[in-house]
C-alpha positions in Angstrom: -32.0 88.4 -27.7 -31.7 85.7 -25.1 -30.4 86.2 -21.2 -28.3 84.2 -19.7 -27.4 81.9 -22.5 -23.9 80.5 -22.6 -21.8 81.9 -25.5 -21.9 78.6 -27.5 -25.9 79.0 -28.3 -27.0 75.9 -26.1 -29.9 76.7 -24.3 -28.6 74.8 -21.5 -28.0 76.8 -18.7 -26.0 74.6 -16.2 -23.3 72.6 -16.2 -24.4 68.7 -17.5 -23.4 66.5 -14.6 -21.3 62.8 -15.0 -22.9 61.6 -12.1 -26.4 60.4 -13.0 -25.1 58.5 -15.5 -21.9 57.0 -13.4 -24.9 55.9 -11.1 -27.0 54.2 -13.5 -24.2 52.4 -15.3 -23.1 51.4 -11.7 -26.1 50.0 -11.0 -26.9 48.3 -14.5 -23.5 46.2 -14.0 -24.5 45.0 -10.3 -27.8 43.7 -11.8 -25.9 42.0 -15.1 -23.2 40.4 -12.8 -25.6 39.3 -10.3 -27.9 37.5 -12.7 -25.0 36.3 -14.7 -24.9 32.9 -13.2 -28.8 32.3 -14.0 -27.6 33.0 -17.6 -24.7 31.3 -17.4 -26.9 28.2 -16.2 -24.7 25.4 -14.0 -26.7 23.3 -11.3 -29.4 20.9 -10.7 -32.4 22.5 -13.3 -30.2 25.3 -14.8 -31.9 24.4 -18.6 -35.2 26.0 -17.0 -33.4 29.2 -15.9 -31.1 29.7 -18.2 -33.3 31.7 -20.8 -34.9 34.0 -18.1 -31.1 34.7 -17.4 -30.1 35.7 -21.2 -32.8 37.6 -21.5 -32.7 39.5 -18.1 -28.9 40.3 -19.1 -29.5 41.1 -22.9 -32.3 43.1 -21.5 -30.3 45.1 -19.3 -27.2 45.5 -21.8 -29.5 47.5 -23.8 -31.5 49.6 -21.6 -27.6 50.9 -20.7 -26.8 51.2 -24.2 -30.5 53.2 -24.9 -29.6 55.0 -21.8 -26.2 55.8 -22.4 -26.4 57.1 -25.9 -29.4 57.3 -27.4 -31.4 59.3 -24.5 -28.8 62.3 -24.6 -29.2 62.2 -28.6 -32.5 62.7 -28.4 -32.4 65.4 -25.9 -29.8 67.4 -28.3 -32.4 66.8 -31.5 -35.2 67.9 -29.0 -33.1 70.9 -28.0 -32.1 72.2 -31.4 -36.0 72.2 -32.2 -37.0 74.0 -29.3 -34.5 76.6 -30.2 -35.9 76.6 -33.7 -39.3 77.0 -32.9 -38.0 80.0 -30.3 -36.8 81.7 -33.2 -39.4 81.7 -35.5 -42.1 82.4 -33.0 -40.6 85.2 -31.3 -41.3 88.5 -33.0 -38.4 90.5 -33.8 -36.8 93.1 -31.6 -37.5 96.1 -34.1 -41.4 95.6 -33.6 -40.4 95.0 -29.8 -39.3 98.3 -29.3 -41.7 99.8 -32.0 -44.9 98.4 -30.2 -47.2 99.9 -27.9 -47.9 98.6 -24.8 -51.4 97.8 -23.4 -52.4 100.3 -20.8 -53.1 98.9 -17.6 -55.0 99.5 -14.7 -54.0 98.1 -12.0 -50.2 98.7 -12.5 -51.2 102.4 -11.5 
């Protein structure tokens, strides 16, 4: 038996905060719309830029979409295996309570 786990199994213990996430997205847009001009390429030499600003944007439109969605994917799969592997590796409670304990010295 497990203490202190929420009643829905999860072995997350605290509340999973929006803001980490608000941040990064936050932050991912500034950089897109501030390179956005480089990609969208007007002015004297914009040919040259222009690829290094559709790939700095298509860059950062998927590090938000691997960030967004597939990072807390993974951390569910990762989770659900953790708990697996708790399961089977953990003895169970009748041999617990039916074992003896090593005697020890210097708890006396």
């Amino acid at each position: 038996m497990r203490v202190n786990v929420p009643p829905n199994g999860s072995s997350v213990k605290t509340p999973i905060s929006f803001c980490p996430a608000a941040i990064a997205t936050a932050t991912t847009f500034a950089a897109i719309f501030g390179t956005l001009p480089i990609a969208i390429g007007a002015g004297a030499g914009a040919e040259l830029r222009q690829p290094l600003g559709i790939a700095v944007v298509g860059g950062l439109c998927v590090s938000q979409l691997l960030t967004l969605f597939i990072t807390p994917v993974i951390c569910i799969y990762l989770d659900r295996i953790d708990r697996r592997l708790k399961r089977r590796l953990e003895p169970p409670a009748d041999e617990l309570e039916n074992a003896e304990r090593p005697h020890v010295a210097a708890a006396e």
